[in-house]
C-alpha positions as a Markdown table, in Angstrom:
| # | Residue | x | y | z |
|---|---|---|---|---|
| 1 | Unk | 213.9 | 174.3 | 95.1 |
| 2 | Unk | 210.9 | 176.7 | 95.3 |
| 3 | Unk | 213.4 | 179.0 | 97.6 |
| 4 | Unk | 216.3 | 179.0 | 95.5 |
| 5 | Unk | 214.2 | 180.0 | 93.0 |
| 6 | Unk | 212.4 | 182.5 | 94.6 |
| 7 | Unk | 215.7 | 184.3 | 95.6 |
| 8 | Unk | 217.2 | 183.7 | 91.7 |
| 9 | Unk | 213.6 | 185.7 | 91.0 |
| 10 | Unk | 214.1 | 188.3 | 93.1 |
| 11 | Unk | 217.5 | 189.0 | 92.3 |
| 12 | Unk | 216.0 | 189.3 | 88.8 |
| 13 | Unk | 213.2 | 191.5 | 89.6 |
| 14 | Unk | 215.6 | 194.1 | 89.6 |
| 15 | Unk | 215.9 | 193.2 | 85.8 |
| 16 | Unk | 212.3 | 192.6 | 84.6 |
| 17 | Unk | 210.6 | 196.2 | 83.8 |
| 18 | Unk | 208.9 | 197.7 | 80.6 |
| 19 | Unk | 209.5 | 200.0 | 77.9 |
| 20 | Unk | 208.5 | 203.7 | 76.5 |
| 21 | Unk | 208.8 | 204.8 | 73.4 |
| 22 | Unk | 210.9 | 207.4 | 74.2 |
| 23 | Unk | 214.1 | 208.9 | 73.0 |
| 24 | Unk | 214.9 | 205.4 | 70.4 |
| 25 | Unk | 216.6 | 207.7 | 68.1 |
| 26 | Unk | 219.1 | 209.0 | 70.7 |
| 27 | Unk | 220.1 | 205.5 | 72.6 |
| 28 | Unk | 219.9 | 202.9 | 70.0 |
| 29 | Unk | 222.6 | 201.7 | 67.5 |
| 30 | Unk | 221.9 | 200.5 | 63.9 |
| 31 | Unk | 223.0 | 197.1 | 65.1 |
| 32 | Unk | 220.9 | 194.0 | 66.6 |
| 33 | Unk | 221.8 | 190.9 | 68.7 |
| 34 | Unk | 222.0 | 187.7 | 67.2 |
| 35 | Unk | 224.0 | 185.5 | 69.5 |
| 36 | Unk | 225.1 | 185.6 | 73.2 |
| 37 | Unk | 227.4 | 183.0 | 74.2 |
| 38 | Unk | 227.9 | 182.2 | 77.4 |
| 39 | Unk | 231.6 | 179.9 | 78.4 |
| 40 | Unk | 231.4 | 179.7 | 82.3 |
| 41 | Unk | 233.8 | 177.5 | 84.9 |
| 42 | Unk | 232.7 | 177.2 | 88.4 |
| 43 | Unk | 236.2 | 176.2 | 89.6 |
| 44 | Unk | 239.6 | 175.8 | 87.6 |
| 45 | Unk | 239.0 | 171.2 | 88.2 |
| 46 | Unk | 235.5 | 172.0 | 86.4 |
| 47 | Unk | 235.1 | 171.9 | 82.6 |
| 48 | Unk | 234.0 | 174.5 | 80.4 |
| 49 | Unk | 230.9 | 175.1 | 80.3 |
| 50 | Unk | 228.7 | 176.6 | 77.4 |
| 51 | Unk | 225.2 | 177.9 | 76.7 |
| 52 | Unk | 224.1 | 180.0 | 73.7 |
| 53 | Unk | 221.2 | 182.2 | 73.7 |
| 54 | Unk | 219.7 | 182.7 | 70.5 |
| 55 | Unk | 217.6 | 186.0 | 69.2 |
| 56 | Unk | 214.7 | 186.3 | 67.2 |
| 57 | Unk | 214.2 | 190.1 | 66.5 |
| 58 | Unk | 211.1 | 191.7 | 64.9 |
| 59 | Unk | 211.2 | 194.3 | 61.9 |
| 60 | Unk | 211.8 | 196.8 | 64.5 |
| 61 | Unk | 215.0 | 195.0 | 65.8 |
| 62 | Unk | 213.3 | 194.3 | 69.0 |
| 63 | Unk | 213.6 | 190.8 | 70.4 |
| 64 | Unk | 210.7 | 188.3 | 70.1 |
| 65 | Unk | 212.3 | 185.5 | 71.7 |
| 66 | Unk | 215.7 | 184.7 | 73.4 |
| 67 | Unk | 216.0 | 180.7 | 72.8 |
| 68 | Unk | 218.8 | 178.7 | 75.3 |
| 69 | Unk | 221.0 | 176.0 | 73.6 |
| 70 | Unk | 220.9 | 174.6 | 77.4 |
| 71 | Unk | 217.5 | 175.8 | 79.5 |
| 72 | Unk | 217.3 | 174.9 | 83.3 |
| 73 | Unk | 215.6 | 176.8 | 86.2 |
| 74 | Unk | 217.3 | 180.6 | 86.0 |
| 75 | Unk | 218.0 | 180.7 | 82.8 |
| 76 | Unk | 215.0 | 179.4 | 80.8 |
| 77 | Unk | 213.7 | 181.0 | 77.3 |
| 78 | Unk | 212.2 | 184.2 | 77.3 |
| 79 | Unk | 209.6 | 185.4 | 74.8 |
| 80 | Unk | 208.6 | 188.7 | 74.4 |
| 81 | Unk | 204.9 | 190.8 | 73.0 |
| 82 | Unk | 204.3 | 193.7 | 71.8 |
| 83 | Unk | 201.1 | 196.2 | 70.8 |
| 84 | Unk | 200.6 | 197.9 | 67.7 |
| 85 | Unk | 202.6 | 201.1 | 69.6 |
| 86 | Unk | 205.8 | 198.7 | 69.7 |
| 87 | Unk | 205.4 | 198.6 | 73.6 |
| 88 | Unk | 206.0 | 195.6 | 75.6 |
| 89 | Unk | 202.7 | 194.6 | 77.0 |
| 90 | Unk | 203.6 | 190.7 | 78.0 |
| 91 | Unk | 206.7 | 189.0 | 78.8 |
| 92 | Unk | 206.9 | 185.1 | 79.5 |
| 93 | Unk | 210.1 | 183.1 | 80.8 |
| 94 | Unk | 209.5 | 179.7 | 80.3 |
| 95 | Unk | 212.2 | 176.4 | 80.5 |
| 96 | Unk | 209.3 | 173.8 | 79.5 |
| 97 | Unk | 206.2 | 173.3 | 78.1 |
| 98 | Unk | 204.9 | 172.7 | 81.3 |
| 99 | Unk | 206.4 | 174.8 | 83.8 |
| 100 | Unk | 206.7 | 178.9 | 83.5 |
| 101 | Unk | 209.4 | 180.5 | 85.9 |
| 102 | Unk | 207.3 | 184.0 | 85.4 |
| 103 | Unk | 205.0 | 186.2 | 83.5 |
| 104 | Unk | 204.8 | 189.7 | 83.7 |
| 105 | Unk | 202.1 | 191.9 | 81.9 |
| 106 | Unk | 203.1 | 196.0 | 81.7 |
| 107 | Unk | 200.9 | 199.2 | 82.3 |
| 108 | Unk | 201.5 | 202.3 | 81.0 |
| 109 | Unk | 200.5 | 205.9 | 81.6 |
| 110 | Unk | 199.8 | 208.5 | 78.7 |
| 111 | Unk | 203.0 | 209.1 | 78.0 |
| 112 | Unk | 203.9 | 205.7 | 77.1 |
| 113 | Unk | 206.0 | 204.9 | 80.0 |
| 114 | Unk | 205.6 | 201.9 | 82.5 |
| 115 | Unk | 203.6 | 202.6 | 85.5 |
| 116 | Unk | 203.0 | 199.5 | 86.6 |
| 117 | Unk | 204.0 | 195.3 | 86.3 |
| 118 | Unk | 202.3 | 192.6 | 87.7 |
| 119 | Unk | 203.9 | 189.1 | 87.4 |
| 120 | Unk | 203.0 | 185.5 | 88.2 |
| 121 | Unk | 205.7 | 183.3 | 89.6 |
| 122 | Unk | 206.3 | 179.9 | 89.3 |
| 123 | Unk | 203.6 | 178.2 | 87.4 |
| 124 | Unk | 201.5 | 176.4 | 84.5 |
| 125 | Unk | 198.6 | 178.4 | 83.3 |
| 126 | Unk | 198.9 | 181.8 | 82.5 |
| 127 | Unk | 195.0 | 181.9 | 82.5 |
| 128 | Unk | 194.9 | 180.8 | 85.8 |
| 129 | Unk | 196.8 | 182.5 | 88.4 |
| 130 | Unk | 196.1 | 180.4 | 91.1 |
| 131 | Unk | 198.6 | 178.1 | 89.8 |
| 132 | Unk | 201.4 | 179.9 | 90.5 |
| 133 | Unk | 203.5 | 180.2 | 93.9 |
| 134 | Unk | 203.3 | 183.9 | 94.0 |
| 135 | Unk | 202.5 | 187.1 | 93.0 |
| 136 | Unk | 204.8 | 190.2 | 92.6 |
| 137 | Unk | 204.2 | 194.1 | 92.0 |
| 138 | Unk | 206.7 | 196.8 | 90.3 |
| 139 | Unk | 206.2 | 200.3 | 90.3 |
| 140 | Unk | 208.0 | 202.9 | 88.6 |
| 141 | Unk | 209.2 | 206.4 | 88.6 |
| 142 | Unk | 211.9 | 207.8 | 85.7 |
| 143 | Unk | 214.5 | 210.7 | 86.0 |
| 144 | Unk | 214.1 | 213.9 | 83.7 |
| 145 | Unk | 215.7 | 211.9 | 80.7 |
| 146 | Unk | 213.0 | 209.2 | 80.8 |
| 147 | Unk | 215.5 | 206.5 | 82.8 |
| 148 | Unk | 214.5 | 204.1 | 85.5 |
| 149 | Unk | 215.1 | 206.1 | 88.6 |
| 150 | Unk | 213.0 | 204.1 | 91.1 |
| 151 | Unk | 211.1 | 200.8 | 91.6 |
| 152 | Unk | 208.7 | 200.0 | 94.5 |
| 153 | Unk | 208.8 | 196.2 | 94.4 |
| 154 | Unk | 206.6 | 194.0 | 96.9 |
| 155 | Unk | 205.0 | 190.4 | 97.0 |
| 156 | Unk | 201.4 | 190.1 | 96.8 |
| 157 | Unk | 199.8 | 189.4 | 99.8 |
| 158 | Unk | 203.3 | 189.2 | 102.1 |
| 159 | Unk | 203.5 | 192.2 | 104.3 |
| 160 | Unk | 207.2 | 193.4 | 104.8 |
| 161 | Unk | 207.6 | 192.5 | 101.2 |
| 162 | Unk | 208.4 | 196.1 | 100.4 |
| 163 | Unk | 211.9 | 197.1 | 98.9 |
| 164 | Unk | 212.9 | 199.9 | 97.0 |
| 165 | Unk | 215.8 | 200.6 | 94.2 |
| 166 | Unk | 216.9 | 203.5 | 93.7 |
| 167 | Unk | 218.8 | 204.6 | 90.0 |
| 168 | Unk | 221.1 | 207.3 | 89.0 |
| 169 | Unk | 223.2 | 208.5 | 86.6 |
| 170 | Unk | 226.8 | 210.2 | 86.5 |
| 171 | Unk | 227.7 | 213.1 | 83.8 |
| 172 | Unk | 229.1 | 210.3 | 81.0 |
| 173 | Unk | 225.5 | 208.5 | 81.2 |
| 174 | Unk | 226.6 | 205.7 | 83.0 |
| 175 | Unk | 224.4 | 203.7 | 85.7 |
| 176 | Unk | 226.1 | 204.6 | 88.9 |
| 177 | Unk | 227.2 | 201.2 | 90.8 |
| 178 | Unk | 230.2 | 200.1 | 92.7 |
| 179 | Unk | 232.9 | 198.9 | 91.8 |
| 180 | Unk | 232.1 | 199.6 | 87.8 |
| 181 | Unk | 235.3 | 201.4 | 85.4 |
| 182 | Unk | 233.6 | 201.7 | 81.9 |
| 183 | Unk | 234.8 | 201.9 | 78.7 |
| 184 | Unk | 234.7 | 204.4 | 75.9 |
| 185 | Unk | 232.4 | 202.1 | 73.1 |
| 186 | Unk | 228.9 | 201.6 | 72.5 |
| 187 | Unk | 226.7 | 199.9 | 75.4 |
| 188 | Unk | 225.7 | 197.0 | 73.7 |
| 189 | Unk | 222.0 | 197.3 | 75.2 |
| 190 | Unk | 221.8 | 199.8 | 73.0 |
| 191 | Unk | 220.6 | 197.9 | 70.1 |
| 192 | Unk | 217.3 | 197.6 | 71.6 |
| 193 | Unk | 216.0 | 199.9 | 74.2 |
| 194 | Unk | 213.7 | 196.7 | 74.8 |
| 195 | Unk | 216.9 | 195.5 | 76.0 |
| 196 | Unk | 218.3 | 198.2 | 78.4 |
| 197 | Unk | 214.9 | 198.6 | 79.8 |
| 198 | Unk | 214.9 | 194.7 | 81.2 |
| 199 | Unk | 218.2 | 194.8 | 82.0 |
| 200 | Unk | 217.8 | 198.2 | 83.9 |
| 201 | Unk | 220.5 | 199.6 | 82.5 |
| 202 | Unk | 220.3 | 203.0 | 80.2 |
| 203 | Unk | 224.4 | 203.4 | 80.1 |
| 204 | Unk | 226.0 | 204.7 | 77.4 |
| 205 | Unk | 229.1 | 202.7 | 77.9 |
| 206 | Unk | 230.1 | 199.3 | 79.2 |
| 207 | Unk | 231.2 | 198.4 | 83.0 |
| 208 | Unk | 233.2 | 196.0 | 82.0 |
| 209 | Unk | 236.3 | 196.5 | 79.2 |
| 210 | Unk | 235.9 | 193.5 | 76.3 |
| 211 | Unk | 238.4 | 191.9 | 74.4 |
| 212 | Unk | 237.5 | 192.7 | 71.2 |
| 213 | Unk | 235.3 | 195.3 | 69.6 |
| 214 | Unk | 233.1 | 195.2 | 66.3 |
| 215 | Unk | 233.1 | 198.2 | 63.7 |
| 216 | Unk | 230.5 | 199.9 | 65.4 |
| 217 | Unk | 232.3 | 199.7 | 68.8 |
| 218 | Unk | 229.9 | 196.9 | 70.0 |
| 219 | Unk | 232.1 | 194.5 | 72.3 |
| 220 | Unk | 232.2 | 190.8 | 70.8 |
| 221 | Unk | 234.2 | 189.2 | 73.5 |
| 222 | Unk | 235.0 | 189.2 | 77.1 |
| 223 | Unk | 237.0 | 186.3 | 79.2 |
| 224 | Unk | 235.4 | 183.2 | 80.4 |
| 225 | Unk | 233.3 | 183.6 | 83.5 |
| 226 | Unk | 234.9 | 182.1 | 86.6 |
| 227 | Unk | 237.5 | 184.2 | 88.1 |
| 228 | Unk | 236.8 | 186.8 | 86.3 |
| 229 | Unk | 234.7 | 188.5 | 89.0 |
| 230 | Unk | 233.6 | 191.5 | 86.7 |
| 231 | Unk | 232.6 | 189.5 | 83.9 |
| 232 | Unk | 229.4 | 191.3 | 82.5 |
| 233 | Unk | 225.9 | 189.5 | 82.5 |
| 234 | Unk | 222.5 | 189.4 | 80.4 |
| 235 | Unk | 219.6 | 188.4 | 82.2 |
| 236 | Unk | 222.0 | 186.3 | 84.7 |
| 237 | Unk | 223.7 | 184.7 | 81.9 |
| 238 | Unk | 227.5 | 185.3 | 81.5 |
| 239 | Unk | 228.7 | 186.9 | 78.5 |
| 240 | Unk | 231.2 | 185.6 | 76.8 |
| 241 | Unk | 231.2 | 186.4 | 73.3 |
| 242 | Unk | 228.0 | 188.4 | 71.3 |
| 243 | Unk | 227.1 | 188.5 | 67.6 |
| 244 | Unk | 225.1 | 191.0 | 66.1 |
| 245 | Unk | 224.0 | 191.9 | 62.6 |
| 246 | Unk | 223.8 | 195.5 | 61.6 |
| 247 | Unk | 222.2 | 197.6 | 59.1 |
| 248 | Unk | 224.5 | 197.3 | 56.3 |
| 249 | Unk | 223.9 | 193.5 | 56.5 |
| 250 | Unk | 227.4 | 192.6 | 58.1 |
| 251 | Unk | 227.6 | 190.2 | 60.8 |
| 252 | Unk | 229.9 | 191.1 | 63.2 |
């Protein structure tokens, strides 16, 4: 279990980061996510499948927690913490009272821009770090436009650990990644740059073409995840359908 978990960690990793306060005013939307639903089959003989993921979003339209209708090991609830600068300092993922998947605290440079994460894997007591499994390290470097562009990540104490990602960006604004074909609407990480920062993913578009769209181009619903290969995901959750609420109090 540990090891399935570990790799389901990993593969996140290349999610989990921090946030500036730079450039809000050009990248975010006037909208904010209330609902992602997530209809998943694993094989056409399976049922469907269905998890919801709840938002609770402070005055500034950034998240404070992320609550599953169905929490398990890889997709438990994730809470988030802010300073008085509306930077991320803490973030917890936790799928019971008694058991935290991670916990990641943020450092930043004078500029306001993440340096630095440490997080504590698999464990109980946030005070006590021994009772986690492991320890990991991010560090990170940005392009000339204040996006991700690198991240050194390595386990604590496990030499050969070491792996680097490398981001870029093409002339539309879009994260550069195979097999991607974007559409012409609005990213829907844009209504939090909380949100694109986790997700590592500053595009100005979508990779993946949705069904519908909202009046403020945000997509609202793409096909059930299965054999939909390119079906797009939020923190390893499937999307299937997303609700937001936007500034002139609609709910699309």
């Amino acid at each position: 279990m540990r090891v399935s978990s570990l790799l389901r960690f990993v593969a996140l990793s290349a999610v989990l980061f921090s946030v500036s306060c730079k450039k809000r005013g050009h990248f975010e939307v006037p909208c904010k996510i209330e609902k992602i639903i997530s209809r998943y089959q694993y094989d056409l003989n399976s049922p469907v499948e269905v998890n919801v993921s709840t938002f609770t979003n402070n005055a500034w339209g950034d998240p404070v927690s992320i609550i599953q209708s169905v929490p398990t090991t890889g997709r438990p609830h994730y809470y988030f913490y802010y300073d008085n600068h509306r930077r991320l300092t803490t973030f917890k993922a936790q799928y019971a009272s008694d058991n935290i998947e991670y916990y990641t605290r943020y450092f930043y440079d004078n500029n306001h821009f993440i340096v630095r994460d440490t997080t504590l894997y698999a464990g109980t007591d946030v005070n006590n770090p021994a009772s986690f499994y492991q320890t990991f390290v991010n560090e990170y470097s940005y392009d000339s436009k204040g996006r991700i562009s690198q991240v050194a990540f390595k386990v604590v104490g496990i030499p050969g650990s070491e792996h680097v990602t490398t981001y870029s960006y093409d002339a539309q604004g879009n994260l550069i990644r195979p097999g991607a074909t974007y559409d012409n609407k609005t990213n829907y990480l844009r209504t939090s740059l909380v949100l694109a920062f986790m997700n590592r993913d500053y595009s100005m578009n979508n990779r993946v073409t949705a069904l519908s769209y909202n009046s403020k181009n945000l997509p609202t619903a793409y096909p059930i995840s299965g054999a939909n290969s390119s079906q797009p995901s939020f923190f390893n959750i499937p999307v299937t359908e997303i609700e937001y609420t936007c500034d002139n109090n609609d709910i699309d």
